[in-house]
C-alpha positions in Angstrom: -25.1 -13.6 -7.9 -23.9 -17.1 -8.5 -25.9 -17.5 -12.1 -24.0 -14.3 -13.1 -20.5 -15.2 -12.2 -21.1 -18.7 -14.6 -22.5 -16.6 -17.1 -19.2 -14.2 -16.8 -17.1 -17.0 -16.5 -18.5 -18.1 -19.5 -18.2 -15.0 -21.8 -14.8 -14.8 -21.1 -13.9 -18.3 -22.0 -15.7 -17.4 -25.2 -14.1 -14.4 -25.6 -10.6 -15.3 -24.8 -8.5 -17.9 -27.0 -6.0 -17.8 -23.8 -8.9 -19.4 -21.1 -8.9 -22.9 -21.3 -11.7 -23.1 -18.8 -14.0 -21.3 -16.0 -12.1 -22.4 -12.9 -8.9 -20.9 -14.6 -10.6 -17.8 -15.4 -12.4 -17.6 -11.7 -8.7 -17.8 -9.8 -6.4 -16.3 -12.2 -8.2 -13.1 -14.2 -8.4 -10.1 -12.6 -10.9 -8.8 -14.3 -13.0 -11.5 -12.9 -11.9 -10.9 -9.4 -12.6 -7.0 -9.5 -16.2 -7.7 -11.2 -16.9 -10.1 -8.7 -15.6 -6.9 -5.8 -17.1 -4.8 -7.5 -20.9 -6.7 -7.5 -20.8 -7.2 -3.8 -19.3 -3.4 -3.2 -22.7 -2.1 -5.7 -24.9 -3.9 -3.5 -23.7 -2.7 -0.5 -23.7 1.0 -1.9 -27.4 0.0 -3.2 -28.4 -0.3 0.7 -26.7 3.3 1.5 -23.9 1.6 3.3 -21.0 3.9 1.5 -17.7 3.5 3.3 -17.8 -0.3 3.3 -18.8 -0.4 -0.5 -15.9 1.7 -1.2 -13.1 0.2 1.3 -14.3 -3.1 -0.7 -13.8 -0.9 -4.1 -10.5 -0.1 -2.7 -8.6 -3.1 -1.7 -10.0 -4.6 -5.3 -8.4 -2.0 -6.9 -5.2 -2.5 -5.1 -5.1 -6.5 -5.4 -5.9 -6.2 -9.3 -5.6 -2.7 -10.9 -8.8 -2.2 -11.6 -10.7 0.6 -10.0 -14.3 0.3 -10.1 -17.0 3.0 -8.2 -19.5 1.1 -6.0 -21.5 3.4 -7.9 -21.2 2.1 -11.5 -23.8 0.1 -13.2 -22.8 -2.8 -14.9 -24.4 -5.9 -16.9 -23.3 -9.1 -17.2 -20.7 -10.7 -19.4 -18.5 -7.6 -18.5 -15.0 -9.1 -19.5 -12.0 -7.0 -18.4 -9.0 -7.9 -20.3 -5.2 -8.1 -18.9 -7.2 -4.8 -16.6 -4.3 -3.3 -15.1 -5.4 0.8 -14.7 -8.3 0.4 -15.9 -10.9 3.5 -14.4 -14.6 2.9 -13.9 -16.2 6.0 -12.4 -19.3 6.2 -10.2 -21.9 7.3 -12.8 -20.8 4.9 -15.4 -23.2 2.5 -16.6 -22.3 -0.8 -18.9 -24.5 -2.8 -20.4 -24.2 -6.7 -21.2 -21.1 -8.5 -23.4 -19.0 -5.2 -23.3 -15.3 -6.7 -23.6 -12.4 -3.7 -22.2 -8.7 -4.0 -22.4 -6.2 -2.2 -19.8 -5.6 1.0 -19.4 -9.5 2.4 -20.0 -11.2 5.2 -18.6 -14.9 5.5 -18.2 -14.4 9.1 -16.7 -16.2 12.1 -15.7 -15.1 15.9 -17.3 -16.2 17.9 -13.7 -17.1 17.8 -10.3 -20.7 18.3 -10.4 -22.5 16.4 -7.6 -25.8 14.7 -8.1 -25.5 14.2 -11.8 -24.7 11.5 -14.4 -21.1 12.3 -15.4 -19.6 9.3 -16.6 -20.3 7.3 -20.0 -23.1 5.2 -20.8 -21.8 1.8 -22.8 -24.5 0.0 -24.5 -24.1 -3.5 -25.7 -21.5 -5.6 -27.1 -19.2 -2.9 -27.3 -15.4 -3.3 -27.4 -13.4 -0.6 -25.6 -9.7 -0.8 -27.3 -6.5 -0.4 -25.0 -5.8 2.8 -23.4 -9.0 4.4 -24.7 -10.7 7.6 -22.6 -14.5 8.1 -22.9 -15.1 11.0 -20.6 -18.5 12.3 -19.5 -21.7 12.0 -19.7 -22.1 10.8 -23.0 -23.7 7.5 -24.7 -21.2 4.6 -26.8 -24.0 2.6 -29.1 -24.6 -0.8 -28.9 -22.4 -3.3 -31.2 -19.7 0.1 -31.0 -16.2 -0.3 -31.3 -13.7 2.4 -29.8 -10.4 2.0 -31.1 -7.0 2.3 -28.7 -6.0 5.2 -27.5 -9.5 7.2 -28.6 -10.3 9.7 -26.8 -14.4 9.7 -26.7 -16.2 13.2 -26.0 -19.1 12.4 -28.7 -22.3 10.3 -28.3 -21.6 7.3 -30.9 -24.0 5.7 -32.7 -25.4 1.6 -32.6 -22.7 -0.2 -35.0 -20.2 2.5 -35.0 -16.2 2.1 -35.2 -14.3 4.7 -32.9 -10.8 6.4 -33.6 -8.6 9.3 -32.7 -8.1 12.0 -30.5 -10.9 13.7 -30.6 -12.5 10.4 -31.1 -14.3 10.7 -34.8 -16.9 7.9 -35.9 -14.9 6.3 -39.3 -17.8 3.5 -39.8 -21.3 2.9 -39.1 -22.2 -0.6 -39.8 
């Protein structure tokens, strides 16, 4: 656990001109703080124990904005920025280096039970501000969804992302 929080750490120093260093990033992002909830919460809901994975899920969302299903999948380098309202749902899986701003959904489009319903994001994506990918669809690696998109599509590796219905405007 400890080699992933450095290697998260990490990313978003890279990633962010604002972080001047890792132990500014560990006690002041919340992104950092709900990935680091949200890791102990998916092990917990790994060994079947459900209502203390999500109370843990739920007092992170409170503290930092961020609500994350115990449920959800998701690699390392994950870096969430500014956070506030962003919506991870249970089936949602993220691969490695994806960078999010606020205000994103990784949502589901029913109530089916026992099926994947949530996005797939593949890596190195960037999720734009306020975008909504919603169901059980896949984002490409190296992707970029532009704010405010509303995703409903599969996208392809190397695509850019914009609109409402979200239409792929580049591939490569």
């Amino acid at each position: 656990m400890f080699k992933n929080l450095n290697y998260d750490l990490e990313n978003v120093v890279k990633l962010d001109p604002a972080a001047r260093n890792k132990l500014e990033v560990l006690f002041l992002y919340s992104g950092i703080h709900s990935l680091i909830s949200h890791r102990i919460a998916h092990f917990l809901y790994k060994k079947r124990i459900f209502f203390i994975a999500r109370l843990i899920s739920q007092i992170s969302k409170v503290l930092t904005g961020i609500e994350i299903h115990p449920g959800a999948v998701i690699g390392k380098g994950l870096f969430i920025d500014h956070g506030n309202g962003v919506v991870i749902g249970e089936t949602a899986e993220i691969g490695d280096n994806v960078m999010m701003y606020h205000q994103v959904t990784l949502g589901g489009t029913g109530n089916e039970k026992g099926v994947k319903r949530h996005p797939t994001v593949g890596d190195n994506c960037i999720i734009g501000t306020g975008a909504k990918l919603l169901g059980n669809i896949t984002i490409g690696k190296n992707s970029k969804i532009g704010a405010n998109s509303v995703v409903l599509i599969n996208v392809p590796e190397n695509a850019t992302v914009v609109g409402i219905p979200g239409k792929v405007k580049k591939i490569g």
